[in-house]
N, C-alpha and C positions, 0 to 999 in steps of 0.2 A: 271462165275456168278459175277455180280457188288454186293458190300459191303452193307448186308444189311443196310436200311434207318430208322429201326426203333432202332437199341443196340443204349447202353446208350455210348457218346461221350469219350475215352480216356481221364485220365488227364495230359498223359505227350502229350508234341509237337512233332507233325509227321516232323517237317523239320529236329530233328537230326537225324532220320532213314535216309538220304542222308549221312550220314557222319558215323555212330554206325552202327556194326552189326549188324545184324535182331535178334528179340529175340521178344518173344510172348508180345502181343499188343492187345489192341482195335484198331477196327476199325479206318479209316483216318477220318479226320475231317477237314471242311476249318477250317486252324489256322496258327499260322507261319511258313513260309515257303511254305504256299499252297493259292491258290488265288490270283485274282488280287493283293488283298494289302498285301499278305504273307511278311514277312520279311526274309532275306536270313540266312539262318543256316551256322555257322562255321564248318569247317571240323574238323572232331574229331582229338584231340591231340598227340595218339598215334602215335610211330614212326614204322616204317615199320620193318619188322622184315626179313632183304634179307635174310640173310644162309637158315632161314629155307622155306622159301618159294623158295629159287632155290633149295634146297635139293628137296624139294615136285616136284619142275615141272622137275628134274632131272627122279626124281621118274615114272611123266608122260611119260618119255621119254625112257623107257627099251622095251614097243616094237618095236621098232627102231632099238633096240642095234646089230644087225647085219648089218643094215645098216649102222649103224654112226661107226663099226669098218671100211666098207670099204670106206666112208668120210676119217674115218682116215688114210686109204694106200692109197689111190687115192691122198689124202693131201703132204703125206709122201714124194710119187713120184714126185709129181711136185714140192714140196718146195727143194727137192735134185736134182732134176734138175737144178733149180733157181738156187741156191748155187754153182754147179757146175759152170756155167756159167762166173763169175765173174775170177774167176781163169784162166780159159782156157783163154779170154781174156787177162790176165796179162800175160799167157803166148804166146801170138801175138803179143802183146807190147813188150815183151823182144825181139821176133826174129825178129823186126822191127825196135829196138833201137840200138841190137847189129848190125844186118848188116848196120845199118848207119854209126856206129863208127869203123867198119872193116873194112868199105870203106875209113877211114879217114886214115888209118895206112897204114904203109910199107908193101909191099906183100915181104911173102918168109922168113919171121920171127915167132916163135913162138909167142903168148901168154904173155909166161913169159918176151923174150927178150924186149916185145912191153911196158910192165907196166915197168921192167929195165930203159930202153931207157927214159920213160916219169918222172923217178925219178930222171936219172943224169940230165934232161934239166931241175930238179927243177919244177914240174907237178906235187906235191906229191898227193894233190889233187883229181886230173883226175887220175894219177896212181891206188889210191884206190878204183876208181869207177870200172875202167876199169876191176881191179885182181875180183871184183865180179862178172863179166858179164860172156859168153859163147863167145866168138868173136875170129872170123879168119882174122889177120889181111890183108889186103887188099881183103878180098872176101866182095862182099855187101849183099841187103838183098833175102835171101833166098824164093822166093816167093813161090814155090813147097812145101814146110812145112805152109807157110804163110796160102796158101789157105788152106790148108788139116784143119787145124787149126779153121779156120770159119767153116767150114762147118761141122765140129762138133759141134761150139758151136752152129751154126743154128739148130741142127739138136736136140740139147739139149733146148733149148728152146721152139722149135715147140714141143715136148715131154710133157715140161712141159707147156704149154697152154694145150694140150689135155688132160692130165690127172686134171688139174683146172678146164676145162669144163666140164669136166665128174665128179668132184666132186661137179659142183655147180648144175649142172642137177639132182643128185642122194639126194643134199640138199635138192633144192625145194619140192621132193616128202617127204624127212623126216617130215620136218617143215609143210606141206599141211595134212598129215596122222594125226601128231599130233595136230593139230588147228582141225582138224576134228572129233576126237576124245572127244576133248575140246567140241566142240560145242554139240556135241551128249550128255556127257553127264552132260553138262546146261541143254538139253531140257529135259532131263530125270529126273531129279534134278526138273525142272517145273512142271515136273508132278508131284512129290513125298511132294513137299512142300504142307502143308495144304491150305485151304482158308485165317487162321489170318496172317498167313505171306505176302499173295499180298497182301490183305488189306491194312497191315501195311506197305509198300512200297511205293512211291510215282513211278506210271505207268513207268515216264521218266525215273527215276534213274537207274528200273529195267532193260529197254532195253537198258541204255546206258552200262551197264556189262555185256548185253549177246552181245551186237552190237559193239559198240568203243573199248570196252577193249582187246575183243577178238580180233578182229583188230589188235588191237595194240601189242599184244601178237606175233601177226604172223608177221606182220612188223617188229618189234625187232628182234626175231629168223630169220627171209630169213635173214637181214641183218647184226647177229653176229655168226650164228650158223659157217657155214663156215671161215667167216672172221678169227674170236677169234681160229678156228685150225687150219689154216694156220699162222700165225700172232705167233702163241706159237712156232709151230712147225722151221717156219725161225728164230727165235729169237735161238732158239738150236744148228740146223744147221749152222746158219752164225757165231755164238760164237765160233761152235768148230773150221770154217777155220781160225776164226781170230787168234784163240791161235796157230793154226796148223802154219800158216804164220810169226806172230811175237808177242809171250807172251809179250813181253814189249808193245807195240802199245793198245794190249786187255786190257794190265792193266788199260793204259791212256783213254781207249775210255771207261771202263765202271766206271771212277771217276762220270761222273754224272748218271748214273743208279741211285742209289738209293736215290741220290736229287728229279727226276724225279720220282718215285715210292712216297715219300714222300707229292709232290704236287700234283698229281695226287688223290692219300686217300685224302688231305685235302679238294679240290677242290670236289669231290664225296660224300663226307661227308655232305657240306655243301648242296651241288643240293638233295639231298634224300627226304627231310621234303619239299620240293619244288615241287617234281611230285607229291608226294602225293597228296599236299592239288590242284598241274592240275589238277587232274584226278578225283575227287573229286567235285571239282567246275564246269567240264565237264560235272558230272550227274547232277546236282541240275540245272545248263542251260539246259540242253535237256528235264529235269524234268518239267521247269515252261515252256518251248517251247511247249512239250506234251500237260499240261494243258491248256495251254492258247488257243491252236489250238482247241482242242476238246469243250472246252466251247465258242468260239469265239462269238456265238449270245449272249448270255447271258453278256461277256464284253461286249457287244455293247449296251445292253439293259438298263445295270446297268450304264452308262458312264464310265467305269473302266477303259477304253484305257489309259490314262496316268499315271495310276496308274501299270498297265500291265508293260507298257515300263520304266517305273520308276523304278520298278522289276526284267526287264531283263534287263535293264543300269546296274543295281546293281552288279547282277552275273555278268553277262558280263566283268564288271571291275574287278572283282574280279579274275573272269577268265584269261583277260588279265593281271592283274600284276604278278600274279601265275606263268603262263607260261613265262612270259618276264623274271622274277627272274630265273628259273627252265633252262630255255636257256641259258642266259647270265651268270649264274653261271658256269655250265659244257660246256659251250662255249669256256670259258678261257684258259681249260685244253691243245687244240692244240697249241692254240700260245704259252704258256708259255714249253711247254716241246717244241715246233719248236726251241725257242731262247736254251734248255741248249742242243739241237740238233748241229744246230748251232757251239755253244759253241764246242762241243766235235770235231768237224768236223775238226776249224781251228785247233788244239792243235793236232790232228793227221798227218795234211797235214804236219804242224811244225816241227813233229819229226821224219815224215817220210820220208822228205826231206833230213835232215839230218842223218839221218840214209841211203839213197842212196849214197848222198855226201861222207860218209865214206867207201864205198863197202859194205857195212853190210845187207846190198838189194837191188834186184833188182827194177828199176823202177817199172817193170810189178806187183813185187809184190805189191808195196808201191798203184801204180791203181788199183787193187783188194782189195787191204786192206779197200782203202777211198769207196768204192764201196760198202763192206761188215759194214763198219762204218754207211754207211745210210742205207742200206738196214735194220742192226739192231737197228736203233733209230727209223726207220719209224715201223715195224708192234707195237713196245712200244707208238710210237704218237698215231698210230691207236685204240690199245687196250684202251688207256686211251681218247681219243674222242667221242669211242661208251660207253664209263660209263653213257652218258646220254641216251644215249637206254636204255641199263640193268637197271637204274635206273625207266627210263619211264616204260619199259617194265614190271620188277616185282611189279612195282606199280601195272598196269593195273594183274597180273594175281595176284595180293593179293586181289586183290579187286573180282576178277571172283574166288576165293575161299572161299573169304567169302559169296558167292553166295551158293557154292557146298558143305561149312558147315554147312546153315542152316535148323534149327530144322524139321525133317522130319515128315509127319502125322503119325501117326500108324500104322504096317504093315499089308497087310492083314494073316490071321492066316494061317498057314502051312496046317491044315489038315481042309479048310472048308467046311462050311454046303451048304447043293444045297434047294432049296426050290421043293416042290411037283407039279407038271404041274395037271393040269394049274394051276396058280398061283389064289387062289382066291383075293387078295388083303384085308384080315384083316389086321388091324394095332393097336397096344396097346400102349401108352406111361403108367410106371409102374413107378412111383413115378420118375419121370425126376427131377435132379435137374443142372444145368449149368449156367456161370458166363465166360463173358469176361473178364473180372480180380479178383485175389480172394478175392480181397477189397470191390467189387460191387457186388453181388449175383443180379444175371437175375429172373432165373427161379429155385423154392426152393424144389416144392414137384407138382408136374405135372402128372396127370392120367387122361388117356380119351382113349375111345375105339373106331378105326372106321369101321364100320363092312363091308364087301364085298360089292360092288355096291352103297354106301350110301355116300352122298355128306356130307361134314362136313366145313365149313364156318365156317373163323377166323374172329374177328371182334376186333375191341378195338384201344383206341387212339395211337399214332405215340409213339414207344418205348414201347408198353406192350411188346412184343417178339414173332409178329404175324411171321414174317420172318425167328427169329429167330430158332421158331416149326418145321418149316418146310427141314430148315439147317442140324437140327438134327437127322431128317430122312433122308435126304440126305446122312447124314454124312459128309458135308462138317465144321461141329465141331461134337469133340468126346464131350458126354456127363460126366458131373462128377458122377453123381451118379445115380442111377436106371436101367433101362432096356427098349428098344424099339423093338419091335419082328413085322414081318411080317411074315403073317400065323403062329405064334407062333413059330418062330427063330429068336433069336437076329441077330437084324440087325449088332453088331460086328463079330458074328460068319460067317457072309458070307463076301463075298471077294466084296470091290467096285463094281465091273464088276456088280456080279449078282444082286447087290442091285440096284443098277440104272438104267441097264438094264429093270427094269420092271418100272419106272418111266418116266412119260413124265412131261416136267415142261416149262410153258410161263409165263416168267418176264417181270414186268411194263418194263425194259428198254429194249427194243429189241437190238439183237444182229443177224449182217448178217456178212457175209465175202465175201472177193472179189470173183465171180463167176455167171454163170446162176442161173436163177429166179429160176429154175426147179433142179439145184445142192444144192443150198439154201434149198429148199423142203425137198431133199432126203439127207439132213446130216444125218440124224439117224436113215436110215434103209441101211445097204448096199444090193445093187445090185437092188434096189428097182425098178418097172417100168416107163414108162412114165403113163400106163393106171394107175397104183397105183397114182403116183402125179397128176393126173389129178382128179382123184375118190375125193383124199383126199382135193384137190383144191377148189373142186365145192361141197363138204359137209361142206366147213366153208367157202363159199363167196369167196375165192381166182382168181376162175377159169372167175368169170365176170370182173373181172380188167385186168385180165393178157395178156387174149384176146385182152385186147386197145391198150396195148404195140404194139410199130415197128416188135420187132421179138419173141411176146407171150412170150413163157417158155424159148427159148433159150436169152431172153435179159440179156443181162450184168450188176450188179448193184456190187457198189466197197462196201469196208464195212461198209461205212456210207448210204451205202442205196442209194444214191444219184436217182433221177429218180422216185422213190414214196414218197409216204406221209406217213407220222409218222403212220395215221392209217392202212393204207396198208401195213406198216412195220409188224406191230402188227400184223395184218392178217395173212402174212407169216408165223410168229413163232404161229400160233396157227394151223396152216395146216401142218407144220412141226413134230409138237406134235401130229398132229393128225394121220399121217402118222407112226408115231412108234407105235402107237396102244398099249399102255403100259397098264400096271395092275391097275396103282398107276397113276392118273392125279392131278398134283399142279399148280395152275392158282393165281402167285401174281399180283394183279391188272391186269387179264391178256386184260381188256376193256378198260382202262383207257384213249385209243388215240384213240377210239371210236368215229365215229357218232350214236347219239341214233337213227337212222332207220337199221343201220350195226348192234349195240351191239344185238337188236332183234334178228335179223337174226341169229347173231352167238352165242346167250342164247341157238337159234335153235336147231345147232350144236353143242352146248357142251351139251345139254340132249342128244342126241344123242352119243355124245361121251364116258357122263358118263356113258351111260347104262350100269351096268355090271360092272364097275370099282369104284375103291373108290374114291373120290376127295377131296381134301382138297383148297377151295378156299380163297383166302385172300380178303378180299374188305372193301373197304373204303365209297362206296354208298350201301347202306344197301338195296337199291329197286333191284339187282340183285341176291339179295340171298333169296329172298323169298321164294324160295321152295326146299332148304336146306334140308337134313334129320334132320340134327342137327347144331344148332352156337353154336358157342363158344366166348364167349366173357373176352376178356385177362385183364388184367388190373395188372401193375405189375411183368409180369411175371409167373402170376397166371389165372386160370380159372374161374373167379369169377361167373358166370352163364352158363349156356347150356339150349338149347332145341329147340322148332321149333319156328317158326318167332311169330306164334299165342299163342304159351305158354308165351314167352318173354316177347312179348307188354303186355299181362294179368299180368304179375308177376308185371309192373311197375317198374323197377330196372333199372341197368345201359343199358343194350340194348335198353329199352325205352327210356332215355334220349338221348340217341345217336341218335334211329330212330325219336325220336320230332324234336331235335336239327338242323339235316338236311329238314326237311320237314319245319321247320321254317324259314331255310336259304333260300330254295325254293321258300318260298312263299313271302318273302324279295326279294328276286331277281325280281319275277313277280310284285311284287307290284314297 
């Protein structure tokens, strides 16, 4: 249901609800931030709050927790596969270096004689290299171990690709279960919010945080859930072979860790207040995009087009510097940890050389070493690259939680009232008093009775709270004080379901959805016929237009209607209402996109339809209420007169001023 047109205008600005959590409001209003000439709203000030919001989406994430332990041993395996590898390797390298240099020596001498030998010719050198190695001298390289050799590590590697693939497979479905869970429940969360909270919302902002954010949520996670465990996990693994290989060399390689850890926070720190205020300016663009789409005739009518684009230029830049700073901040984080990468890499090769030079290692190892050296600077480059995910990302899911923390409507009561079959439709409002804000009091003291089958017609200028009445039979606002009972139970004491259920309601603005003419029809009766929507079709004029259509009831109309006319639209939703055949019928402006030879026709059909039921109709042209059981004329918030159309005009009061007022406009127009 669109926002009622007659409450009284909020007086704070609806553009910083793009930016502020939701929190009870008036109604939207064109004003800044909204309309053509809206001004763009700043994103609110607050800084993001990560721990606790990854704690939360941690939280999200426990029914998984069997799956994500064996992400974690699927990770395990193949990061200890990985690991392994480098080693094995260095040990190829040594049986490839030694049988070169075995080949070089005298056959038929030991070992020791050979390092001897190369210290009296003054070698001391090559002597020291050589007492490190495994070498027979004059035998060369042993290609029988050589091969044996690869083919483990082949066969270590191929192990660990399969066990990677199988963790990224087994990811996907964590991360897909969890966005899906997300999504379910937003939409459940949709339901649960009251009416003042969409109201207060600006359309775009809203689905840019069930849409983009979400999005973005699941984009971040496919792309670090895995990553950031594998990436921990080699950084542990490859630490332990490096100290296992040579504690001194481990010492040297990790002097820049905690330079890198350093730059890293500051660089993260800085990008934070950065995605915020992207993601942010995301909603408020999709927000004037929405608007502006949806109203486009009307920009077009008013000449607002340059005003429109002067609007979205605005966002738009806004948007673009946002995300340029937000990039280019957390951008930086690779190259500068590449260079202390870099850095660490030569200072290892340096003293690992040297460290060969003297026998104090093997080459093979010193090539494993340099090997475990990047292998452990890279998943640390990595971790600190994707900061600007996690940062994007808990952006976007702080923001789809302050979705899922707003203020819920009332719940229905635990043990509720069922009403009596059949439902006669009396209706009492018992001293009603309600207020869109508690500064502005609406309606103060409200009583009126509408008995079974008897039409009751609201009248009164734009903001008495014709719509408002009607709302709070709904329930779509909870009243503040008094009582509203059908058949004599409060309407709180039953559960939405059963209060609506016996309601049928056509609003001035028609609302269809993507679908057949004839699925459009049958929203709100399930399983309903084709003979029921046709019955109910051609009892309110439906069934003579629908006929002209290319393919009748099964034609296709999107949810702008596209294909009929506004009064036709209108049509629909009164055959639609017609078709649930409810207790309770409430008809705001439901003529208003009328032809006056159609409105006839379908006065026809809503006598017809009241028979038997209550109505409460709203109208603005006072010539269609003429035979009303009772009006009601609002003024205020208040009831200021009641009775039948010929009591009214007798009494001379405000409903005669109203019924002059138009008959005089009338007769101005003819004249």
């Amino acid at each position: 249901m669109n926002a009622p047109a007659d409450r009284p205008a909020p007086s704070s600005a609806p553009a910083a609800a793009a930016a502020a959590p939701a929190r009870p409001a008036g109604p939207r209003r064109p004003g800044p931030g909204h309309g053509p000439m809206g001004a763009m709203g700043m994103p609110g000030e607050k800084s993001m709050d990560f721990r606790a919001s990854g704690r939360r989406f941690l939280r999200d994430l426990r029914p998984e927790r069997v799956r994500l332990v064996a992400v974690v041993v699927l990770g395990v395996a193949s990061v200890v596969l990985a690991v392994v590898g480098p080693k094995l390797l260095g040990t190829a390298t040594d049986v490839l270096f030694e049988g070169v240099v075995g080949s070089m020596l005298p056959a038929g001498i030991s070992q020791a004689d050979a390092v001897a030998g190369l210290r009296a010719q003054g070698q001391g050198q090559l002597a020291d290299m050589v007492s490190g190695m495994q070498v027979v001298p004059g035998q060369g390289v042993d290609f029988d171990r050589l091969g044996s050799i690869l083919l483990v590590v082949l066969a270590v590697y191929v192990g660990s690709f399969l066990f990677g693939w199988a963790q990224g497979r087994m990811t996907a479905g964590v991360v897909q279960r969890t966005v899906l869970r997300l999504r379910a429940d937003v939409e459940a969360k949709l339901g649960r919010v009251p009416l003042a909270y969409v109201d207060s919302q600006p359309r775009g902002e809203l689905l840019s945080r069930v849409t983009n954010d979400i999005d973005n949520v699941a984009q971040t996670l496919q792309q670090t859930l895995s990553q950031v465990i594998t990436s921990l996990l080699t950084v542990v693994g490859v630490l332990a072979m490096m100290f296992w290989i040579s504690p001194l060399l481990a010492v040297v390689a990790l002097v820049t860790v905690p330079l890198s850890m350093v730059v890293a926070a500051l660089i993260a720190r800085r990008s934070r207040p950065r995605f915020i205020e992207q993601w942010t300016y995301t909603g408020q663009v999709n927000a004037h995009i929405e608007e502006m789409f949806t109203g486009h005739m009307l920009v077009q009518v008013f000449n607002r087009s340059d005003d429109a684009v002067a609007t979205f230029t605005e966002r738009n830049e806004a948007l673009y510097d946002s995300t340029r700073r937000a990039q280019f901040i957390s951008g930086t984080i690779q190259p500068a940890l590449g260079f202390l990468s870099n850095l660490s890499y030569v200072i290892v090769a340096v003293v690992g050389g040297l460290r060969v030079a003297s026998g104090a290692m093997t080459l093979g190892d010193v090539q494993a070493f340099i090997q475990y050296s990047r292998q452990f600077t890279q998943p640390i480059t990595q971790l600190a690259s994707m900061a600007n995910l996690l940062q994007s990302g808990v952006a976007s899911v702080e923001r789809v939680y302050e979705l899922l923390d707003a203020p819920e409507q009332e719940p229905d009561p635990r043990s509720p009232a069922y009403l009596a079959r059949p439902v006669r439709g009396r209706v009492e409002f018992e001293h009603v008093a309600f207020s869109y804000s508690p500064d502005a009091p609406l309606i103060t003291d409200l009583s009126l009775v509408a008995e079974p089958g008897h039409t009751v017609a609201i009248v009164g200028p734009t903001g008495a709270g014709k719509t408002t009445l009607v709302n709070l039979l709904m329930r779509f606002y909870e009243i503040d004080a008094g009582r509203i009972t059908l058949d004599g139970v409060d309407t709180r004491d039953l559960t939405r379901d059963e209060l609506r259920r016996q309601t049928g309601m056509v609003l001035q603005d028609t609302w269809l959805f993507g679908g057949t003419i004839e699925e459009n029809l049958a929203y709100g009766v399930d399983g309903a016929t084709h003979e029921q929507v046709v019955a109910a079709a051609e009892a309110t004029h439906v069934d003579r237009f629908v006929r002209t259509l290319p393919d009748g009831y099964d034609t296709v109309i999107d949810d702008e209607g596209t294909g009929v006319s506004a009064g036709e639209k209108q049509l629909l939703t009164i055959a639609r209402a017609f078709l649930s055949d409810p207790a309770i019928l409430i008809l705001d402006e439901a003529t208003s996109s009328v032809d006056t030879r159609t409105e006839v026709l379908v006065q026809r059909a809503m006598n017809a339809l009241r028979a038997g039921r209550t109505s409460f109709v709203i109208a603005h042209r006072l010539s269609t209420i003429r035979d009303a059981d009772a009006i009601l004329v609002m003024e205020h918030g208040s009831i200021v007169e009641q009775g039948t159309h010929e009591e009214l005009l007798a009494a001379g009061g405000a409903y005669a001023r109203l019924y002059q007022s138009q008959f005089a406009a009338a007769a101005t127009e003819e004249v």
